[in-house]
Structures are given as structure tokens and as C-alpha cells.
C-alpha positions in Angstrom: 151.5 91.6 103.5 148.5 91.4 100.7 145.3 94.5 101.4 143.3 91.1 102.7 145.2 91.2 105.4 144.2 94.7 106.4 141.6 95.3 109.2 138.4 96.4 107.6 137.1 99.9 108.4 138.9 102.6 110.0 142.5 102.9 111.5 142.7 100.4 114.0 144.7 101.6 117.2 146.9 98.9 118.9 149.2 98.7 122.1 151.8 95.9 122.4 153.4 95.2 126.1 155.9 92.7 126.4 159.3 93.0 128.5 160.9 91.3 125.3 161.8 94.2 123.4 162.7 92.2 120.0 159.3 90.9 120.2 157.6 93.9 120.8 159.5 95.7 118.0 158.6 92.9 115.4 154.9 92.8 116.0 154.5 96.7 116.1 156.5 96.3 112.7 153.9 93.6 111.9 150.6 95.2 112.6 152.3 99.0 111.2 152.2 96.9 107.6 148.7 96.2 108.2 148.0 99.5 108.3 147.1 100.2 112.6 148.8 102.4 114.3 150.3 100.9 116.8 152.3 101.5 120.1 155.2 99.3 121.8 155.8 99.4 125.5 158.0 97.2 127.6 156.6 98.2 130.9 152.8 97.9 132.3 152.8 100.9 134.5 154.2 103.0 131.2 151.1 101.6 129.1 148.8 102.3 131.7 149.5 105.8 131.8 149.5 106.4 127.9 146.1 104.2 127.9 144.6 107.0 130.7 145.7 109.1 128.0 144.8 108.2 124.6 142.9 104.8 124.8 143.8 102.4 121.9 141.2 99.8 120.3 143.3 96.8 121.2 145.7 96.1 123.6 148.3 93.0 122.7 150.1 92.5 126.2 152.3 89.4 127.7 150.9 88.0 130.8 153.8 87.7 132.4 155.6 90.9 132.7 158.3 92.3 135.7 157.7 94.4 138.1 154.4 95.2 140.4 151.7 95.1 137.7 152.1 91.5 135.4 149.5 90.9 132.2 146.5 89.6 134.7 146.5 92.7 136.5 146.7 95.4 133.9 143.8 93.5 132.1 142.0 94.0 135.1 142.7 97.6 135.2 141.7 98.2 131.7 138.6 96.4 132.3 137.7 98.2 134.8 138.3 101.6 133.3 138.3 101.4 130.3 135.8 98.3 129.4 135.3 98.9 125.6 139.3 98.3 124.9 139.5 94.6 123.4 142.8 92.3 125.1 144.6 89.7 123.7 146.8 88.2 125.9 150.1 86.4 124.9 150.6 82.7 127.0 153.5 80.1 127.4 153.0 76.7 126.7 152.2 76.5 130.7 150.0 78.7 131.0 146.2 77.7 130.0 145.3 78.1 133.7 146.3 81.8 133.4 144.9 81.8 130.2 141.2 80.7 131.0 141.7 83.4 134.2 142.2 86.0 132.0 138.9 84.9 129.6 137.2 84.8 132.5 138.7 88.6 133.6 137.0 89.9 130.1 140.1 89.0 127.6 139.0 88.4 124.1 141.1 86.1 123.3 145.3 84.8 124.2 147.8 84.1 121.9 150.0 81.2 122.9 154.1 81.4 122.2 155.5 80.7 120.5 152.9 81.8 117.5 153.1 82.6 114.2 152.6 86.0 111.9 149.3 84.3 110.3 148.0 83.6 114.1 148.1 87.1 114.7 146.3 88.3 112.1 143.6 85.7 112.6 143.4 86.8 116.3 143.5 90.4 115.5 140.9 90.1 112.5 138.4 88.2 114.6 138.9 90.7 117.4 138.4 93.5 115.3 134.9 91.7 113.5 133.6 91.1 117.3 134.8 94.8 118.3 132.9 96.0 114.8 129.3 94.1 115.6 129.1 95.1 119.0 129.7 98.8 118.1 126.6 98.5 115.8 125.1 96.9 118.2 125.3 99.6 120.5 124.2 101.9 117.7 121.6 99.8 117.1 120.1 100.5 120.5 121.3 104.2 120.7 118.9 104.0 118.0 116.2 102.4 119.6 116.2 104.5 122.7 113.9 102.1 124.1 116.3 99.6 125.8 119.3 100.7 127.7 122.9 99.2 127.3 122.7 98.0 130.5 119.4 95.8 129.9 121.0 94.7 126.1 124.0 93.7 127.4 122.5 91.7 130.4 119.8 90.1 128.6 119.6 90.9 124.5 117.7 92.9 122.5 115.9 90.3 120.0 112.7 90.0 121.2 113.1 93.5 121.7 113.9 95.4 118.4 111.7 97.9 116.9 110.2 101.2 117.7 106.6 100.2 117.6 103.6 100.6 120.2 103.8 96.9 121.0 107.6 96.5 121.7 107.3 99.8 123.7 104.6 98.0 125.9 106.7 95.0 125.9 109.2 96.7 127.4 107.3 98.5 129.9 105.8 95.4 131.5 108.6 93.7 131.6 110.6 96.3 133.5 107.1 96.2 135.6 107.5 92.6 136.2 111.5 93.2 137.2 110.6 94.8 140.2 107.9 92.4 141.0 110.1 89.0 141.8 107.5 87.0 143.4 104.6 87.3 140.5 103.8 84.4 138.5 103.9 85.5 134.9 101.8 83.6 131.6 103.2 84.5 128.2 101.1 84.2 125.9 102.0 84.5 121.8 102.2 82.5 118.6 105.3 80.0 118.1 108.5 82.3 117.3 107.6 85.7 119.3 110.4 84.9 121.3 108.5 83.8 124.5 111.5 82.5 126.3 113.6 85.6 125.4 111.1 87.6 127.5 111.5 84.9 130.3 115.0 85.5 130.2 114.4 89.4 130.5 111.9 89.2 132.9 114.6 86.8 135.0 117.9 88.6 134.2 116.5 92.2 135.1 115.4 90.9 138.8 116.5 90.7 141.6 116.7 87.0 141.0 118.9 87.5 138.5 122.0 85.5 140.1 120.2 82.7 141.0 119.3 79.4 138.0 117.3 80.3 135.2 115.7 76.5 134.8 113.7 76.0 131.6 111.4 72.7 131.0 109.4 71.9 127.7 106.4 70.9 129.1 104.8 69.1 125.9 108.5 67.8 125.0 108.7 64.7 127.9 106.5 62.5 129.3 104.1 62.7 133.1 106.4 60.8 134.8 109.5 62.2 133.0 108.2 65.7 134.0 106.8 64.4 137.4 111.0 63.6 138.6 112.5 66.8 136.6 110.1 69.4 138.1 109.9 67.8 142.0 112.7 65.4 141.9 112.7 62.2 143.5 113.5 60.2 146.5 115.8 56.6 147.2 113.9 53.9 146.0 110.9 55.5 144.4 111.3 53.7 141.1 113.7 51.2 139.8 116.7 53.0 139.2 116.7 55.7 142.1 119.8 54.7 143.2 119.8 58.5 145.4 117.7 61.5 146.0 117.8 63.4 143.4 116.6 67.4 143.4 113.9 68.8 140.8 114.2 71.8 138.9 111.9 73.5 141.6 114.5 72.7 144.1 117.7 73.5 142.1 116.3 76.6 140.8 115.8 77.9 144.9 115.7 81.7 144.4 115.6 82.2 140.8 113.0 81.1 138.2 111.7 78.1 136.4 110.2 78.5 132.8 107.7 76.5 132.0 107.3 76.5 128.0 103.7 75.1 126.5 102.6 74.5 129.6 99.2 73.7 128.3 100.7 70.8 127.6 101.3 69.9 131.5 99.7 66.5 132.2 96.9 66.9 134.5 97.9 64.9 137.4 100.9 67.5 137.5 98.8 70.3 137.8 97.8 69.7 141.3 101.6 69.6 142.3 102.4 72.6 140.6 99.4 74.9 142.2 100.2 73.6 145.4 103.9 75.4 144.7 102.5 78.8 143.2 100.2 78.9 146.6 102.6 77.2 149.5 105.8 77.0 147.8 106.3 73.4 149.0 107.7 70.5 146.6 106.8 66.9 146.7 109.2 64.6 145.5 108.4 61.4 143.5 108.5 59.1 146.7 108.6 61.4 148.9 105.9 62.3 151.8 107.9 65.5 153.6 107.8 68.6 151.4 110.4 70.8 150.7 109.8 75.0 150.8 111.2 76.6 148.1 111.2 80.2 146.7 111.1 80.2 142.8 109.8 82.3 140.7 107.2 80.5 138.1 107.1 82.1 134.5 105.1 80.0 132.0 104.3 80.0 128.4 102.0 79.0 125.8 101.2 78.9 121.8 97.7 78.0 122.7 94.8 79.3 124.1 94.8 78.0 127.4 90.2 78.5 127.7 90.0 75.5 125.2 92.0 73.2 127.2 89.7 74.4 130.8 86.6 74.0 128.6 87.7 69.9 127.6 88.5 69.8 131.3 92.2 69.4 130.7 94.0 72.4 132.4 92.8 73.4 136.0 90.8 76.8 136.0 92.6 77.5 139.5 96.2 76.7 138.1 95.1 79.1 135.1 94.2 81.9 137.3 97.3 81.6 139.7 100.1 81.4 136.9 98.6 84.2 135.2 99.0 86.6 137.6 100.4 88.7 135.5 99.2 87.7 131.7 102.0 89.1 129.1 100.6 88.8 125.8 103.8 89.1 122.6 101.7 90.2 119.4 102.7 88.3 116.0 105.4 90.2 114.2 102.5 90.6 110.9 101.0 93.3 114.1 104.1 95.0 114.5 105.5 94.8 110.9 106.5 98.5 111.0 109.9 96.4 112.9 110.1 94.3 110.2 113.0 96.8 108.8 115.0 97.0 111.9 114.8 93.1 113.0 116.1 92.4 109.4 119.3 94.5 109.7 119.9 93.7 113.0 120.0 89.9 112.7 122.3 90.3 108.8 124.6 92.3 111.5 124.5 89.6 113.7 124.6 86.7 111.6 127.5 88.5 109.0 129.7 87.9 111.7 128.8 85.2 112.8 129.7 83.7 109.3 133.0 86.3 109.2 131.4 87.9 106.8 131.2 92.0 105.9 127.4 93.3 107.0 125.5 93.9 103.7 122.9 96.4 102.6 119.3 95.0 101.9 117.9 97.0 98.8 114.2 98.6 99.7 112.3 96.4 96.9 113.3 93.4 99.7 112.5 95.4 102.8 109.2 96.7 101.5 108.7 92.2 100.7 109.8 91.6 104.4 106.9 94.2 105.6 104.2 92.9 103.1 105.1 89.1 104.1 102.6 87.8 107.1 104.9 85.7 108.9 103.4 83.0 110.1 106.5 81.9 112.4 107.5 85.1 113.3 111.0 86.9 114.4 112.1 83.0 114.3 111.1 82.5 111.0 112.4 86.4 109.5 115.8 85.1 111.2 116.3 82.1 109.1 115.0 84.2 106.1 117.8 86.5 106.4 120.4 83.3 107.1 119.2 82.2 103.8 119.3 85.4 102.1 122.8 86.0 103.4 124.5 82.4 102.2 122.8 83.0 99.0 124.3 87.1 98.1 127.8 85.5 99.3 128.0 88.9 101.6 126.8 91.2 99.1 123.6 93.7 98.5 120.7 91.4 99.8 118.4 91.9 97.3 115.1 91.0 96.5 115.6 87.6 94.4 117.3 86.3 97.6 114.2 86.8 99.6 112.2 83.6 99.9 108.6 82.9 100.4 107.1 80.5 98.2 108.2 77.8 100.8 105.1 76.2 103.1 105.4 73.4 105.9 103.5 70.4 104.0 103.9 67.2 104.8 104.4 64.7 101.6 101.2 63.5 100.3 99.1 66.0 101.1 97.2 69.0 99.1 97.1 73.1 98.8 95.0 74.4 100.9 91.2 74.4 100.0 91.9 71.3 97.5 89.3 68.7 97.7 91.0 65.3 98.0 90.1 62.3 95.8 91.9 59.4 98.1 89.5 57.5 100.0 91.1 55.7 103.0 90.7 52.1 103.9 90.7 52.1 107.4 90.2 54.1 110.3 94.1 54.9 110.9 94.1 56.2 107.2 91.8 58.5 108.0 93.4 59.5 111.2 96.7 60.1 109.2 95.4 62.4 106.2 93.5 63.9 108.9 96.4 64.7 110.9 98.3 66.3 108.2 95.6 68.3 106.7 94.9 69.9 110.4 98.8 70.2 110.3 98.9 72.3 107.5 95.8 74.6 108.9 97.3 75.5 111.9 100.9 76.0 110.1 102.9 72.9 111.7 101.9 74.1 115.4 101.6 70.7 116.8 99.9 71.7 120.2 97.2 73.2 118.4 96.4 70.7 115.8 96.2 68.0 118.9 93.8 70.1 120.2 91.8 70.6 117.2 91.6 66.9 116.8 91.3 66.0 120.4 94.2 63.8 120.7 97.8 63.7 122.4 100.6 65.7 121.1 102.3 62.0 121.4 99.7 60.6 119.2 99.8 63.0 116.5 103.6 63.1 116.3 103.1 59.2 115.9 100.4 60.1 112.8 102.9 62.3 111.8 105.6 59.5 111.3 103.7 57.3 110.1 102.8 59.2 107.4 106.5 60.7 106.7 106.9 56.7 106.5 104.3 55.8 104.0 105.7 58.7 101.7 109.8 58.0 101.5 110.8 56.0 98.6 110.8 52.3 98.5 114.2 50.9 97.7 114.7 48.5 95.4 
């Protein structure tokens, strides 16, 4: 057995169960040269009483075991007392419905026999990597003191890192808005805050929390497309309704719908959708009953929502009634002070997602991160740090693997502040070098650059193509 081999970090603690004493004796001889310590037992009711005892890190036990207490049930006892202690389980050949039971009963992971030494160690490795992340995890929001375990474990801490004023008032409305389940919410933040994460939050923390969480991109689908997902439709109402089919509205009964740009709601829905904030009835495509339902409605916007009332193209009364409750997500540039945290909390996260060992990031890149404005926010520090991790191969991120002369432009057109020479030669020309000039202002958010030029998202993303188009290379 090569050092490689070895679990990383301190002395792992394992129990093996099986009734087969040969096989328990060669894989505690197994792990022992991997350096755990490591305890054999051929009995479930023995290993429960040491584990009351001395809890190991991971249990190995066979599922199918003599006596009163087999594999299934001991996992459940650990579980239950002792959550934190990883199980693998060890399967027959017949036994994936056992197997996906004992997933479901909180097993990390099963082992199927007859397997091999390497198996093991793959198993035991990648048990030990999710055991090490969620430990620092757990740190992580020790650290914090902001968020309990209970609320990370149930719903994340993302959106959430940081010790700033604004993530502590963040938090505070949204436990506020927990115990409020019938209160339409409006987020409100730049694209990237993590507007659906604080949906989720706000959702998860409720006492809706068991019922659908339904999300719909309003400014992703078309009227009628969003007309039959948000209030379903009846037999017969268009070709194709072979059945009744339920909306979101419907299928979410009890829980919440997220409605994401919701600016971007055409206005012949709008009517349909107030009349469900006030009466809680849905009209179906077709349909002439309505249908009572109780859902929660939490919307969300990049946008400033007056412009679109002003140009008469969201309703003043639907404005007022979804923001019931307005929850406003600052850009990270007005938190950066979290900039620190969020880094090493997403090279934890994504280190092990890419089974790799959680590097330090030097201070000259930290004190870059801070100084950097972020235009796309905790999404866009993410994929910085993705980056920045592929590049240092696991090792010290440093500052030559922190990125920032990149900038969304669209080919053919100019720096900011350049004065353009190209004169076009008819009226969709213009439209198109218009288009991606007001694309690079507003940073590539599409919903406000429709806005700025007082056409469709639809539209634009045609421009948009159009001009990718005229730009690719001609083949020859």
C-alpha cells in the first residue's frame, strides 16, 4: 500500500461489522495499512455498544447481518444518535433495493460484493473528502455565528457568507419573512446576488417548507408559454391539449412559486397573477371555473421595476401587492469586507468537488478580490475562484491566477468611450451596433438593455445573433 493511498489529515477511526469473520479480519488488516485505526466486530448489538462508547468516523457494516438488529437497522440507530458518523454499507448483487433504502436512511455510500481492495479505498477516500468539507463547513459557520447549522444544513449558506451589516440584515429579514408564510415578497438585486438562494431560504425556513418550491423564468418563455405553465390549461383549449393539465400555481398548493425577472411578465398575465395575490383563485387556459389555491408568491427582479410602470408595462397595483415585503440584496462591491470569506468558502467547496486538497489563497490575491468591483457578483467571484483553482493544479492560489482583464463584449464592437468610425447602411445596422453597445453599458444584463432601448428581450436577443452571425468566420 503506497502513502497516496493514505487518508489525508488526521487518524481516521473506522468500524467494520460483518458476520463473515475472514472478511472482517482482511479489511481491518486493509485499512490498519492505511494507516486508520480500525475496529472489527461480527455482531451489530456488540458495535452498537462500543459506538455509544467511543464513536468512530466511519462505520463499514454488511447489511445483512444475524440476529435482531441486520445492517438497515443499525444504520438507522447511528443516524439517529450519532448523525455525524459516515456509513458505508456492503450489498450482494441482489440487493440495490436495500441499497437505495439505506441512501435514502442517510448512508454515504454501499459497497457491492463481491468488491475489490482498490474499491475500497476509492469509497473510503471519497467518504473521508465529503466528511473533511462538511466539517469546515461547519467551521465555517461556527465562524460566522450568524447562521445556525440547522438553517445551513436546510437551506445553504451562499448567499449568506460574510460578517457584514448587510448579510446580518439579510439574515434578519429573512428569518422575519419565515414566520410570515402568507406575505408576498419582491427581491430586488443586481444579476448574481443570489436572488433565488434567498427564495429558497425564505421557502425552506417556513412553515411551507414541505410543500413544492416551483421556480418560473419569467423573461425566459413566451405569454402563452407562461400563460399554460403558471395557470395550466383545460381539454381542448389549444391544439394539442389532449387533457387538463395543472399550472405551477396549482401544483405548488401550499408551498411557493418563484417568479424570477418578473419584470419581464407579459402584461396580459399580470391581471391573472394579481387576481391570485388578492383572491387566490387560478384561471386555466380554457377554463371559466377557478381554482383556489394557497401559494406563497416570491418574485424577483434585476431591474427597476418604476421604469417599466412609468412606459406603462408593469401594473402599479401588481407592483404594490407583490412587494409586500420589498428585500433588497446589495452588490457584493457594497459588502466587499465578505469578499475574503466567500473566496475560501467556495475554494472549500469547489476543492472537493474536483477531489482536490483545499488551498491557501496568498493576501496579495485577497486584497485583488476586495479591490475588484464585481460587476456579476458572488456568481461571478465563484467562477473566479473555479478558474483560479484549475489553473494552481490545487496549490497556493496566488495572485497571477486571479483574473480580471476579461469583459463581456460582443465581437465587433469597441472599449468603452471609443467613438466608432462604421457608418451603417440601414436601419437594422444601426439597430445591431446599437444593441451591442447598450449591451456592453449595462454589462450583458439583457433585461435592462431592452429596456434602455425600448424593445423586447426577444428582439434584442435576435440583434444579438444576428450580430454574433455577421462576426464568425466565413469558410472557405
Amino acid at each position: 500500500m503506497t502513502p497516496k493511498d493514505k487518508p489525508a489529515g488526521p487518524v481516521l477511526t473506522v468500524s467494520v461489522i460483518d458476520d463473515d469473520e475472514s472478511s472482517c479480519e482482511l479489511v481491518q488488516a486493509f485499512l490498519s495499512s492505511m494507516g486508520c485505526e480500525v475496529q472489527s466486530f461480527t455482531d451489530a448489538r456488540q458495535a452498537l455498544a462500543a459506538f455509544r462508547a467511543s464513536p468512530p468516523d466511519l462505520v463499514i457494516t454488511d447489511i445483512h447481518m444475524p440476529g435482531d438488529l441486520d445492517g438497515l437497522g443499525l444504520l438507522k440507530l447511528i443516524k439517529e444518535e450519532r448523525p455525524l458518523i459516515e456509513v458505508i454499507m456492503i450489498t450482494g448483487a441482489a440487493d440495490k433495493d436495500l441499497a437505495i433504502k439505506a441512501l435514502r436512511l442517510g448512508a454515504f455510500d454501499f459497497l457491492e460484493k463481491p468488491f475489490s481492495l482498490p474499491d475500497l479505498v476509492t469509497t473510503v477516500k471519497r467518504t473521508v473528502r465529503y466528511r473533511t468539507i462538511h466539517q469546515e463547513a461547519e467551521g465555517l459557520v461556527d465562524r460566522l455565528s450568524m447562521i445556525t447549522k440547522q438553517e445551513f444544513s436546510r437551506w445553504g449558506i451562499e448567499a449568506f457568507v460574510g460578517k457584514s451589516d448587510a448579510i446580518r440584515k439579510m439574515l434578519i429579514d429573512i428569518r422575519l419573512l419565515q414566520k410570515a408564510p402568507n406575505t408576498s415578497v419582491l427581491i430586488t438585486g443586481e444579476s448574481g446576488t443570489g436572488k433565488e438562494l434567498v427564495a429558497r431560504a425564505i421557502h425552506f425556513g417556513s412553515n411551507r417548507s414541505t410543500r413544492p418550491f416551483l421556480v418560473l423564468s419569467c423573461g425566459a418563455v413566451t405569454a402563452g408559454v407562461a400563460d399554460t405553465m403558471l395557470f395550466g390549461h383545460r381539454q381542448g383549449a389549444f391544439p394539442g391539449a389532449a387533457t387538463d393539465r395543472k399550472g405551477l400555481f396549482e401544483t405548488a398548493d401550499k408551498g411557493t412559486v418563484f417568479l424570477d425577472e418578473v419584470g419581464e411578465l407579459p402584461l396580459e398575465l399580470q391581471a391573472k397573477l394579481l387576481r391570485v395575490l388578492e383572491d387566490g383563485i387560478v384561471v386555466p387556459v380554457g377554463g371559466v371555473q377557478g381554482v383556489k389555491v394557497n401559494v406563497r408568491i416570491v418574485a424577483a427582479t434585476n431591474s427597476p421595476i418604476q421604469s417599466k410602470i412609468d412606459a406603462g408595462a408593469f401594473r402599479s397595483d401588481l407592483f404594490y401587492r407583490l412587494a409586500a415585503f420589498p428585500f433588497i440584496i446589495p452588490p457584493l462591491r457594497e459588502h466587499a469586507e465578505d469578499i475574503p470569506l466567500l473566496a475560501k468558502h467556495f475554494a472549500l467547496k469547489l476543492s472537493a468537488e474536483m477531489g482536490l486538497q483545499c488551498p491557501d489563497i496568498t493576501a496579495d490575491a485577497l486584497s485583488a478580490l476586495k479591490e475588484y468591483p464585481f460587476p456579476g457578483n458572488v456568481r461571478e467571484l465563484k467562477n473566479k475562484v473555479e478558474r483560479a483553482l484549475i489553473e494552481c493544479a490545487g496549490k497556493c492560489i496566488a495572485l497571477k491566477h486571479v483574473h480580471f482583464k476579461e469583459s463581456l463584449r460582443f465581437p465587433g464592437t469597441r472599449a468603452a468611450g471609443a467613438v466608432s468610425d462604421e457608418i451603417p447602411s440601414n436601419l437594422h445596422e444601426a439597430e445591431r451596433i446599437l444593441a451591442a453597445r447598450v449591451m456592453e453599458k449595462t454589462k450583458g444584463n439583457v433585461s435592462a438593455a431592452a429596456i434602455q432601448m425600448g424593445i423586447s428581450r426577444a428582439k434584442l436577443y435576435r440583434l444579438i445573433k444576428t450580430d454574433k452571425a455577421d462576426h464568425r468566420p466565413s469558410r472557405r
